[in-house]
Each structure stands twice: as structure tokens, then as C-alpha cells.
N, C-alpha and C positions, 0 to 999 in steps of 0.2 A: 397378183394374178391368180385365179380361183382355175384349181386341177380338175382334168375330167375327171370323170366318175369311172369306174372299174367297166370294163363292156365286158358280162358273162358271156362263158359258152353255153348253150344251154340247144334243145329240144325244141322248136318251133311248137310240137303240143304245149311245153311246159310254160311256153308263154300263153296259148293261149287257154288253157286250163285253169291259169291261177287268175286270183283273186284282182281287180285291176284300180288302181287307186289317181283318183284327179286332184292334184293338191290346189287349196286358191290362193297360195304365199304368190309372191308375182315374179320370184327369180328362182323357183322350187319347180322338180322336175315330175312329172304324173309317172310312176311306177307299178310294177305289179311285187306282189308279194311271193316266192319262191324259196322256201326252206328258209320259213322265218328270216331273207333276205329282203329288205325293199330295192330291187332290179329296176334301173331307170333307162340303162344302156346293155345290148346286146351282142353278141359274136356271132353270126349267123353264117354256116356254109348247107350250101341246098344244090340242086339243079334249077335253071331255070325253066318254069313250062307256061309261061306265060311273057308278053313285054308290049308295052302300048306306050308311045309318046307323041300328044296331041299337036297337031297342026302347027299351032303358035309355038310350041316346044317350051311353053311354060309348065308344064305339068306330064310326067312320065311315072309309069309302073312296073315290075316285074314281080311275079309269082316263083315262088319260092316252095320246093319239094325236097324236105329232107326224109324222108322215110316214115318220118312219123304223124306228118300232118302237113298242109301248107299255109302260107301267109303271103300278103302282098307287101312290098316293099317300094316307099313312094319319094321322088324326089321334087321339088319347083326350084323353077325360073332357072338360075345358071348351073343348078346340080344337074339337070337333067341333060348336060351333054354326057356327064359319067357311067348314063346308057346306050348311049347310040351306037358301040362298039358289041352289044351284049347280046345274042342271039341266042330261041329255042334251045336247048339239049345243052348250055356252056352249064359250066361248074364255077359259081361264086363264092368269095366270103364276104359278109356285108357286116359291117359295122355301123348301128345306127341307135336312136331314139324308139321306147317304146313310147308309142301315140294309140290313140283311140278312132278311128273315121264310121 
């Protein structure tokens, strides 16, 4: 059984600041690069100021403020009930995939 990857804590800017890498191996994760670390998984705690989950409830988002920047954080299909409890002004930690959309 293959271990996750380490999920840093890190800066919402510093993910989106750095450098951001699309691997085309087919079980290889797309990373960004961050103090000569290639970062594929993150530790994010924000407020949230943002939350939208569509109709079908296949597809949900929340906007993400931690002080220094924001990011959108997207879930589908059955992760998307792991928002439905999540309103304006809560304080999250999210542990997730860096993706590109």
C-alpha cells in the first residue's frame, strides 16, 4: 500500500506564488515547488468567505482567507456533503490536493 505524501502547513500566498508543476507520469501527483520542496499535498486553516454547492450537489466550493491571500477549495460528487455544514465567518482546516482549475 503506497503512504500519503506529507500535507504542509504553509501560506495560501506561498502556494500561490510558487512555481506550479503538471507531472504526465499517470500515478504522479502535479506539485508546486516551495523551498526547493516539491509540495503535492497541503495543511490549510483560513476563514471561510465564500461557499457554493450546485443544485445536483455534484460539485461544491469554499473560499478560503487566511491573512495573506485567498484560494478556492473544491470538492465533487460524494465529498461535497463535507460542506453542507460549512458557513460564511466558520474557521476551517483543510487538508487537500494541489490542483490547477
Amino acid at each position: 500500500m503506497q503512504q500519503r505524501q506529507t500535507a504542509y502547513k504553509l501560506w495560501i500566498a506561498n502556494i500561490l506564488y510558487s512555481p506550479y508543476t503538471k507531472t504526465t507520469e499517470e500515478f504522479s501527483s502535479h506539485y508546486i515547488t516551495f523551498n526547493s520542496i516539491q509540495i503535492s499535498r497541503v495543511n490549510l486553516i483560513g476563514n471561510v468567505i465564500e461557499t457554493f454547492i450546485n443544485a445536483e450537489k455534484t460539485h461544491a466550493s469554499l473560499t478560503l482567507d487566511d491573512g495573506s491571500s485567498t484560494i478556492r477549495v473544491r470538492a465533487f460528487k460524494e465529498d461535497t456533503k463535507l460542506f453542507s455544514p460549512i458557513t460564511m465567518g466558520d474557521l476551517v482546516m483543510v487538508i487537500g490536493k494541489i490542483k490547477e482549475y
